[in-house]
C-alpha positions in Angstrom: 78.1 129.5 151.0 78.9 125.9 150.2 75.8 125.1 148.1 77.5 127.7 146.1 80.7 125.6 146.4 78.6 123.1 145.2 77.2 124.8 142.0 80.5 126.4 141.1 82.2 122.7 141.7 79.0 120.9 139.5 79.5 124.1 136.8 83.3 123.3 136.4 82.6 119.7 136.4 80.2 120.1 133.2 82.7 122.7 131.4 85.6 120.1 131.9 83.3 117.3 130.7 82.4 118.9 127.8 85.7 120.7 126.9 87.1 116.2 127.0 84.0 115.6 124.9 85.7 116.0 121.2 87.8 113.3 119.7 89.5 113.1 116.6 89.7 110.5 113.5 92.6 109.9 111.3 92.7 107.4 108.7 95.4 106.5 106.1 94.2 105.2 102.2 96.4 103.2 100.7 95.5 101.7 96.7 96.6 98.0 96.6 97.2 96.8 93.1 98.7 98.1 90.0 97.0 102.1 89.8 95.8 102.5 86.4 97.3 104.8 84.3 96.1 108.6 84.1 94.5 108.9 80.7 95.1 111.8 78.6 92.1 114.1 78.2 90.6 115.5 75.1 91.5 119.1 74.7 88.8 120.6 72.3 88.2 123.6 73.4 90.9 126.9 73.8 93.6 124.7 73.2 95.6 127.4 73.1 95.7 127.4 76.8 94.5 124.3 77.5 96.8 122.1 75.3 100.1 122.8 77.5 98.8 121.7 80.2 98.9 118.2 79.2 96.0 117.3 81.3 95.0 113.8 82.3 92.2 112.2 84.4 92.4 112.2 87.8 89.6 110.7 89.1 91.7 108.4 90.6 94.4 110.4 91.6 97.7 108.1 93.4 100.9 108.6 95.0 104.5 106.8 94.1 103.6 105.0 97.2 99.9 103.6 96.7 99.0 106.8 98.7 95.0 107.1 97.7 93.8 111.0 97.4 90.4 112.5 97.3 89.1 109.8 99.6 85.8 111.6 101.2 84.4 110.4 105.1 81.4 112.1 106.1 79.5 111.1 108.9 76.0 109.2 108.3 72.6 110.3 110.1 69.5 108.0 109.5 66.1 110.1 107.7 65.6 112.5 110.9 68.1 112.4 113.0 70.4 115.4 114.0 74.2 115.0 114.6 75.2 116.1 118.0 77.1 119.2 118.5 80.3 120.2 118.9 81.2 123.9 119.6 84.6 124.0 118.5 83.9 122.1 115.3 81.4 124.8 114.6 84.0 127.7 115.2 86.3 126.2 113.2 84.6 126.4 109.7 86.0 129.1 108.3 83.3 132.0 106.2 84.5 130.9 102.5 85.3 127.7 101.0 86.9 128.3 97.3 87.0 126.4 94.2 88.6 127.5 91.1 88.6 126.8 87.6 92.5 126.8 87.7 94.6 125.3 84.1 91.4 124.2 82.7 90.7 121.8 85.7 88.8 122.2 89.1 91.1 122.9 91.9 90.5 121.0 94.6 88.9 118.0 92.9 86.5 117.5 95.9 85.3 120.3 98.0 83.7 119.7 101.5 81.0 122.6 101.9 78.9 123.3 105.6 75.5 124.6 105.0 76.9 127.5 106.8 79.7 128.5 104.3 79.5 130.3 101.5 81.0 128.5 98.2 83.5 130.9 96.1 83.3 129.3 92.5 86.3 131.7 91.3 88.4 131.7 87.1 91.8 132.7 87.6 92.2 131.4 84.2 92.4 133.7 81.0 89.4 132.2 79.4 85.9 131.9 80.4 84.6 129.0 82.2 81.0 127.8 83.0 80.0 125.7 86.7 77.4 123.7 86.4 76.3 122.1 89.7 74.3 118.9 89.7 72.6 119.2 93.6 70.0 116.9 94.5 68.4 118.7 97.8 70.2 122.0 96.7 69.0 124.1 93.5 71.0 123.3 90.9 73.0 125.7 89.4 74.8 126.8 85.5 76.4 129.9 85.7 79.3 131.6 83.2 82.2 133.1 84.9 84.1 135.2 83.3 88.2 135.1 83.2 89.3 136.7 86.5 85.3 136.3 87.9 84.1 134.2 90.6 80.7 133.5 91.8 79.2 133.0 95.4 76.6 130.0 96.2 75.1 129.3 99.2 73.0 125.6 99.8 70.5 125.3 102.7 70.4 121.8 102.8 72.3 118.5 103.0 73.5 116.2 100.7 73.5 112.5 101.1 76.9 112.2 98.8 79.1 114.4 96.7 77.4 116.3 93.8 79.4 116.5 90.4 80.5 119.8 89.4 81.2 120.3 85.4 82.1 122.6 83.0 79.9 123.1 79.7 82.5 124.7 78.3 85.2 122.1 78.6 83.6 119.0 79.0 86.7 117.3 80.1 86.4 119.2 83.6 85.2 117.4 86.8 84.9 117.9 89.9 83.0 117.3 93.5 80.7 119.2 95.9 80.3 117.3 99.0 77.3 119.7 101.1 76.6 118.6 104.8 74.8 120.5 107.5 77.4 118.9 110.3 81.0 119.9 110.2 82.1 115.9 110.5 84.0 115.5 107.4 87.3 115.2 105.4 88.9 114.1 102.5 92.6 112.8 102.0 94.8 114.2 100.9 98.3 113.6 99.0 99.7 111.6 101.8 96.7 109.2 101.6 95.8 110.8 105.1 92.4 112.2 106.4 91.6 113.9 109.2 88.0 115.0 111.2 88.6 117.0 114.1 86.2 117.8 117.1 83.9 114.9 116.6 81.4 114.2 119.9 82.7 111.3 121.3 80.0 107.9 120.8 79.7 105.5 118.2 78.9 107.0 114.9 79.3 106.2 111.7 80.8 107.4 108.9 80.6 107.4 105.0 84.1 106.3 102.8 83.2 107.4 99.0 85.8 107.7 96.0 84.4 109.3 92.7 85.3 106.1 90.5 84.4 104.1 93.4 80.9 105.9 95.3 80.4 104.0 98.0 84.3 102.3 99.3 82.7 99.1 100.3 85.2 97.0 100.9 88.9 96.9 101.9 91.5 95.9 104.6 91.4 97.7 108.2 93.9 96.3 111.0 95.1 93.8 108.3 92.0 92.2 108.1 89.9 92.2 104.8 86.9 94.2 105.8 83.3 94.9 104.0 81.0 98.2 104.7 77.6 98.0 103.2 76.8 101.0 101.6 80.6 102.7 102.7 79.3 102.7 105.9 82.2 102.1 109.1 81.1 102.4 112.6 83.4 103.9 114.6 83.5 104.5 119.1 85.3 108.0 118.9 87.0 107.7 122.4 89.5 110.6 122.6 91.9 110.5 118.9 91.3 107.1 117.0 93.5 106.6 114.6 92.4 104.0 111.9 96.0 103.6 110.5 96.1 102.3 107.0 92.5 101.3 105.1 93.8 99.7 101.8 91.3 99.5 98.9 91.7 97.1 96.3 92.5 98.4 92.9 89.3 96.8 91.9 86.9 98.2 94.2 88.4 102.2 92.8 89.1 100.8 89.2 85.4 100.3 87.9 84.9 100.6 84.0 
């Protein structure tokens, strides 16, 4: 009877110490420095359509605040070794992740894709569109979808950064494939603000990439000017860190 006290007492102990093993990560981007102003794109294809929807680049996309979107954190692993696990960061991924060539642009800009979701690549748009997918580990891809089509892609392996995604049709359209085989990632979003959830606790580190920018190597965390070779931040997850505000010079984002 009380060795199976014991068991039952060690058996709850383990459950509770893995239940209090997931942290969190928040961060805040913040642009510092005069944002650059959108530039118009060339419409030169359907205009029809495309023409009204005065579209302009946002590859470096800003809020009235300084507020920095489409910031991407992804968690790095050396050649060959495996992320730890996390059960509820795995239950959380949801089947589908969707795209869409929406008002001749790709909607979201940057999509974060597990190896265990399926892509949707849909055209809610009135004209045809065509996806072209530059992968590096991945097959890459070229496929036409019709207006009111969509396509499904799945990718068996990770990628070490976000893959462009284009349209042939519409050269003016751009947009991002980030594919990881661990669910620790996110991207900010209009607020500036990015969020992983359900990250192991222990030091790991993490990726910050911008399209204009790759690699975010340098900016100011805690107040203090800070540089990450490579876009690499080490971080001791302990329960919810919250980074606060990482402000990235206008000149690190703002390369010609």
């Amino acid at each position: 009877m009380i060795r199976h006290v014991v068991t039952l007492l060690v058996v709850a102990a383990v459950a509770s110490s893995a239940f209090a093993a997931d942290g969190s990560l928040k961060a805040t981007f913040k642009l510092t420095g005069t944002a650059p102003t959108p530039a118009k794109l060339k419409i030169d294809k359907d205009p029809e359509f495309c023409g009204p929807k005065m579209l302009v680049d946002e590859s470096i996309k800003v809020g009235a605040s300084g507020e920095l979107q489409n910031v991407v954190m992804y968690m790095y692993l050396a050649a060959g070794k495996k992320a730890p696990e996390s059960a509820a960061a795995t239950a959380a991924l949801a089947k589908e992740v969707k795209v869409d060539n929406q008002g001749c642009r790709y909607e979201p800009r940057v999509t974060l894709l597990h190896t265990s979701q399926t892509l949707i690549i849909g055209n809610p748009d009135p004209i045809g569109h065509n996806s072209k997918g530059d992968t590096f580990a991945n097959p890459a891809f070229n496929e036409l979808i019709p207006a009111g089509g969509s396509t499904k892609k799945t990718f068996a392996k990770t990628e070490t950064r976000p893959m462009p995604l284009a349209c042939n049709i519409h050269p003016w359209m751009s947009g991002w494939i980030l594919i990881r085989d661990n669910p620790y990632f996110g991207s900010s979003n209009d607020k500036g603000e990015l969020t992983i959830k359900n990250i192991p606790e222990g030091k790991h580190t993490f990726v910050i990439w911008q399209e204009k920018a790759g690699f975010v190597t340098k900016g100011k965390l805690a107040g203090k000017d800070t540089e990450w070779k490579l876009g690499r931040i080490e971080i001791d997850v302990k329960g919810d860190v919250d980074l606060g505000e990482i402000s990235v010079p206008v000149d690190v984002i703002n390369k010609k």
